[in-house]
RODO-2510 file (C-alpha; in nm, 4 decimals, decimal comma):
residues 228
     n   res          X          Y          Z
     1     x    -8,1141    -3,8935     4,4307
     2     x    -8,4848    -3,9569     4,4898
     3     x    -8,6244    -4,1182     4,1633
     4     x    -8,8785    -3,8546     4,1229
     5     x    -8,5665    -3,5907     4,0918
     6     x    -8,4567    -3,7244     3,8608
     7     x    -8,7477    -3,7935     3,6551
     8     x    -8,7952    -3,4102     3,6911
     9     x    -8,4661    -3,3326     3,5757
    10     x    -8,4786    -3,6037     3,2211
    11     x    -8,8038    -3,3488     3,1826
    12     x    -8,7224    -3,0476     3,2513
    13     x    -8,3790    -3,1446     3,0046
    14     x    -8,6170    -3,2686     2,7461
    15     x    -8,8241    -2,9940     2,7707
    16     x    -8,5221    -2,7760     2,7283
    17     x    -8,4410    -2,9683     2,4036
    18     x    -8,7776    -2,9119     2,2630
    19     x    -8,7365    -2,5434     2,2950
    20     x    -8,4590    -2,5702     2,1059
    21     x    -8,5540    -2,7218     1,8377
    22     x    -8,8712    -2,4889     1,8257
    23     x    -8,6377    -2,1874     1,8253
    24     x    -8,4426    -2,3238     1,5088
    25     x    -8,7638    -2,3834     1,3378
    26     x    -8,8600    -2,0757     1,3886
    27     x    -8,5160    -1,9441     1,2255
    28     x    -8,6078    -2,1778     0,9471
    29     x    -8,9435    -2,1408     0,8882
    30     x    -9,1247    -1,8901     1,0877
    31     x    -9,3703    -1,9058     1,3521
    32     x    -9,6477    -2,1715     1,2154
    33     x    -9,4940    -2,4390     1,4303
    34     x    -9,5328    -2,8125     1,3757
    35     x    -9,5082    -3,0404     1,7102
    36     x    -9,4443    -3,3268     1,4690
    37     x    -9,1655    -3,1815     1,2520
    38     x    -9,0047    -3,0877     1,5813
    39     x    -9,0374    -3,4213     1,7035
    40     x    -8,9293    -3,5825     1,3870
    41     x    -8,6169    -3,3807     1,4071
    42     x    -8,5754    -3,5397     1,7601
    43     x    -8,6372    -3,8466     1,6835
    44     x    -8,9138    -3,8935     1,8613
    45     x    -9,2440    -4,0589     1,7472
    46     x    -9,5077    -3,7271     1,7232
    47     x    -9,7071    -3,8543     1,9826
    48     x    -9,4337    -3,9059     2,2591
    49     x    -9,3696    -3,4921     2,2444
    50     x    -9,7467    -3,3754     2,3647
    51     x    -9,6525    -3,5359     2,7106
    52     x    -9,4707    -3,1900     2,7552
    53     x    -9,6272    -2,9724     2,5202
    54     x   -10,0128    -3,0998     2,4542
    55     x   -10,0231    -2,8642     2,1922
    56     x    -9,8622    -2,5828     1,9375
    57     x   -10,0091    -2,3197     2,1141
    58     x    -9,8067    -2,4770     2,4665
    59     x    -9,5050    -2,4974     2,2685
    60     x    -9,5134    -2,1542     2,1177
    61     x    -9,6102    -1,9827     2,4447
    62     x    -9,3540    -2,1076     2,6320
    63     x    -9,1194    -1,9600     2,3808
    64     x    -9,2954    -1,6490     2,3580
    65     x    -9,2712    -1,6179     2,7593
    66     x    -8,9200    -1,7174     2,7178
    67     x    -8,8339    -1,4422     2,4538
    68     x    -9,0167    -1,1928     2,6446
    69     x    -8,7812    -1,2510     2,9623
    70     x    -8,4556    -1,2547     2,7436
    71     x    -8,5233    -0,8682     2,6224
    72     x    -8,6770    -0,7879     2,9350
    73     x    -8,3097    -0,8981     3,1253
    74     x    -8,1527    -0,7195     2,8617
    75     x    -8,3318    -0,4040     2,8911
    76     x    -8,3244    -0,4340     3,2496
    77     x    -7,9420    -0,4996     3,2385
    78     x    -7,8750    -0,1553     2,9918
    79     x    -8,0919     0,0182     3,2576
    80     x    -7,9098    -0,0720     3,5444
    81     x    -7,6016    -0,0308     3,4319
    82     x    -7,6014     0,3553     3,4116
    83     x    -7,6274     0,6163     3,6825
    84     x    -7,9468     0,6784     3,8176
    85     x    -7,9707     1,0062     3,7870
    86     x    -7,8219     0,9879     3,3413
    87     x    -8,2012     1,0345     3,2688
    88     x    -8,1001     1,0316     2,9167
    89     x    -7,8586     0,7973     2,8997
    90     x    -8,0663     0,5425     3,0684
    91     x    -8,3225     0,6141     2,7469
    92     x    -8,0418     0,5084     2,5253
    93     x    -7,9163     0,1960     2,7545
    94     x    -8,2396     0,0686     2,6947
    95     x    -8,3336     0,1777     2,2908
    96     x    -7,9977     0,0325     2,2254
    97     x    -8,0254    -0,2667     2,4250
    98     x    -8,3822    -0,3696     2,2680
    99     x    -8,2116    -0,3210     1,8956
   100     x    -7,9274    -0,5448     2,0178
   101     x    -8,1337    -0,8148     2,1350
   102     x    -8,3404    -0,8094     1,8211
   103     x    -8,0869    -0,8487     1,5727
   104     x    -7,9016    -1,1260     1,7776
   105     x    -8,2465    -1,3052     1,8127
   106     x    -8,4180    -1,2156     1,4674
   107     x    -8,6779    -1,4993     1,4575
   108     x    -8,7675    -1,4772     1,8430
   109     x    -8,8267    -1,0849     1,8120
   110     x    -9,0365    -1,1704     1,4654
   111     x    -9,2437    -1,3961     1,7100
   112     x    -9,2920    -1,1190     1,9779
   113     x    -9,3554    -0,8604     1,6849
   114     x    -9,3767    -0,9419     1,3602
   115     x    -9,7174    -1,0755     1,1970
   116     x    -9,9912    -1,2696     1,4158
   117     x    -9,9212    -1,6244     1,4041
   118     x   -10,2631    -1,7983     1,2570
   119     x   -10,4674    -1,9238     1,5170
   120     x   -10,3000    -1,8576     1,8124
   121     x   -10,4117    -1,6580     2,0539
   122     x   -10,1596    -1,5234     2,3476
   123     x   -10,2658    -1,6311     2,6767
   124     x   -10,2511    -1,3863     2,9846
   125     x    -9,9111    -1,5424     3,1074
   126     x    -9,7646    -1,3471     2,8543
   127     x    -9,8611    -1,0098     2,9859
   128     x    -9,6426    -0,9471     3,2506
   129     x    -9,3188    -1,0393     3,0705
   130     x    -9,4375    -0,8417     2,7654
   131     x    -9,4701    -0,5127     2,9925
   132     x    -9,0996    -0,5350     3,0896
   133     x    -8,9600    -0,3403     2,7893
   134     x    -9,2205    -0,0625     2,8580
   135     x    -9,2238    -0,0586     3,1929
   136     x    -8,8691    -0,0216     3,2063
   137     x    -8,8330     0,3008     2,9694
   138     x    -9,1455     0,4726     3,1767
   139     x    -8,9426     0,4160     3,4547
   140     x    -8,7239     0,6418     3,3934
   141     x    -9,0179     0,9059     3,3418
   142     x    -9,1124     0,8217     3,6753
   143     x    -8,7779     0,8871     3,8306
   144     x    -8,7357     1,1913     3,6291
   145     x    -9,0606     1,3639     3,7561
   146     x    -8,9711     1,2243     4,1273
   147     x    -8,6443     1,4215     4,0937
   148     x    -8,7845     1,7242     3,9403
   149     x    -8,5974     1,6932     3,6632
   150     x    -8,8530     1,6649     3,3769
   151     x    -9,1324     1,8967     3,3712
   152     x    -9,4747     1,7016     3,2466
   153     x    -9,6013     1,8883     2,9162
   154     x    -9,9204     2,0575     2,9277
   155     x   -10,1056     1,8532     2,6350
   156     x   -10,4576     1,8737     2,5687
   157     x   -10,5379     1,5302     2,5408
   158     x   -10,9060     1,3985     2,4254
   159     x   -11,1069     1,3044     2,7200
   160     x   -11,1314     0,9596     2,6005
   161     x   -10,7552     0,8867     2,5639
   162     x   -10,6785     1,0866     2,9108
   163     x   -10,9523     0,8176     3,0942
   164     x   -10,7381     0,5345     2,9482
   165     x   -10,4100     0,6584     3,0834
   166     x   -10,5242     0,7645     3,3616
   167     x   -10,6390     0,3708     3,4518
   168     x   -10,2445     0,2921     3,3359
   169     x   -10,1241     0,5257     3,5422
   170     x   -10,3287     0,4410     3,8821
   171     x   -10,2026     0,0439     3,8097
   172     x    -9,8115     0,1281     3,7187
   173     x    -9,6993     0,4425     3,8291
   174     x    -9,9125     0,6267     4,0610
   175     x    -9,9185     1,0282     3,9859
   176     x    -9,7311     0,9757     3,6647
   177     x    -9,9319     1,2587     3,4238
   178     x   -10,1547     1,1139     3,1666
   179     x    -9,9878     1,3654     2,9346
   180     x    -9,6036     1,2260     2,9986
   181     x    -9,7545     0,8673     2,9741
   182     x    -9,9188     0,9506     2,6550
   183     x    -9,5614     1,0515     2,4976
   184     x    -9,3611     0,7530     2,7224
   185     x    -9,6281     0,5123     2,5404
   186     x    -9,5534     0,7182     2,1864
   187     x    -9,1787     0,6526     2,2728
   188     x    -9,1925     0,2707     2,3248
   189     x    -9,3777     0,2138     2,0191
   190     x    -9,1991     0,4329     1,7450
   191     x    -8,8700     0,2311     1,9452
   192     x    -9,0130    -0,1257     1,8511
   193     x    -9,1360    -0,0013     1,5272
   194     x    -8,8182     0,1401     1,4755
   195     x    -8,6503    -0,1606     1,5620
   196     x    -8,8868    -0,3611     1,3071
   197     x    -8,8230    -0,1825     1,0284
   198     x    -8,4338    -0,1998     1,0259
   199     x    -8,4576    -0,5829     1,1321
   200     x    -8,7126    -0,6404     0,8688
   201     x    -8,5657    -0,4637     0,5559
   202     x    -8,8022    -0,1617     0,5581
   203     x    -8,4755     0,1338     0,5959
   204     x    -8,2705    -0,0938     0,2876
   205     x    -8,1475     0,0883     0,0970
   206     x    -8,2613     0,4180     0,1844
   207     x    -8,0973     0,4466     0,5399
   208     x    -7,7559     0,2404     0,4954
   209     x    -7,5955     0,3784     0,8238
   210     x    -7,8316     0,2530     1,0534
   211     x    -7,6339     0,2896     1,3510
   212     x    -7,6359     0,6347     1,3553
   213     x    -7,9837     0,6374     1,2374
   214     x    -8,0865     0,4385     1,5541
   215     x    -7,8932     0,6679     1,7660
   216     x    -8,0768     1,0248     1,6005
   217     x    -8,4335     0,8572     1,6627
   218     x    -8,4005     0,7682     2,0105
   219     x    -8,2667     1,1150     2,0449
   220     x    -8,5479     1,2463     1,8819
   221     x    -8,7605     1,0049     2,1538
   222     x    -8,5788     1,1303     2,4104
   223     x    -8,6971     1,5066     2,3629
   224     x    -8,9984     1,3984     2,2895
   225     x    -9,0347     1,2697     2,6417
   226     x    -8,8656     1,6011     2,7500
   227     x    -8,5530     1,4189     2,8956
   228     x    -8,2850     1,6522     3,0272
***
């Protein structure tokens, strides 16, 4: 093997490592990161780790890129998994699939959605994995008006709000109504804030059976949308 392979592959392994020792500080102590304690828990002197990350803000984008791609698989995954035409059930594939993923990745969701982290600002890589969750439950919007299947309600949005979706619309799905984006868009983000408040203690100890709970809100999403 060449001896620049395997110079690549000693970084791309230590790289790795550093991740991973990120990802349990973040368990441990949230999202302000500290390249040294990571190093220090690697055994490496502090300066020897900004030859792969040269700073906190490196570090913690690669892991939010990272985290965005692991729920976006796993929404993907729920999504492709059911028939095509289960309009509804896709809906639930994918609200279920998101709460999975949160609560078996508590401190990486916190990092995608809980509280800014201080100084950092996310850099434009992070868009595109970000709009995976999203994209993926409008989706099924799309396919739903292609099949005739959902009729688009007749809101009377302000003109303002209509412009704006109309721009999403024109980049992401072409002929989608701004009114049926407006409620997709109210969908996804009652689903993550949803999500945050069981992960994050908000439903204890009014709503103990969560489960269900889940299940009755998505529902309630899902008419909202006006899935069949």
């Amino acid at each position: 093997m060449p001896a620049s392979s395997i110079r690549a592959r000693v970084r791309a392994e230590m790289i790795d490592e550093i991740k991973a020792v990120a990802r349990r500080h973040l368990a441990s102590d949230g999202a302000d990161l500290s390249l040294r304690a990571v190093a220090r828990d690697m055994g490496m002197v502090s300066s020897a780790i900004y030859r792969y990350f040269p700073s906190r803000d490196d570090l913690l984008t690669a892991l939010i890129i990272e985290a965005y791609q692991a729920l976006g698989d796993a929404v993907e995954a729920a999504d492709a998994a059911v028939d095509r035409a289960d309009l509804r059930g896709r809906w639930h594939a994918v609200c279920r699939a998101a709460r999975t993923w949160a609560l078996a990745h508590p401190a990486e969701y916190a990092l995608l959605y809980g509280s800014p982290v201080p100084g950092y600002a996310a850099p434009v890589d992070t868009v595109l994995p970000a709009q995976r969750p999203p994209l993926t439950l409008l989706g099924i919007l799309r396919d739903g008006v292609a099949a005739g299947r959902i009729t688009p309600p007749d809101d009377d949005l302000p003109e303002p709000v209509r412009a704006d979706l109309a721009e999403i619309a024109a980049g992401l799905f072409p002929g989608l109504p701004e009114a049926l984006l407006a409620r997709g868009m109210a969908g996804w983000t009652q689903l993550f804030g949803l999500i945050s408040f069981d992960l994050f203690g908000r439903l204890d100890p009014v709503v103990p059976h969560r489960d269900a709970y889940f299940d009755h809100q998505t529902a309630l999403m899902a008419d909202l949308v006006g899935l069949p």
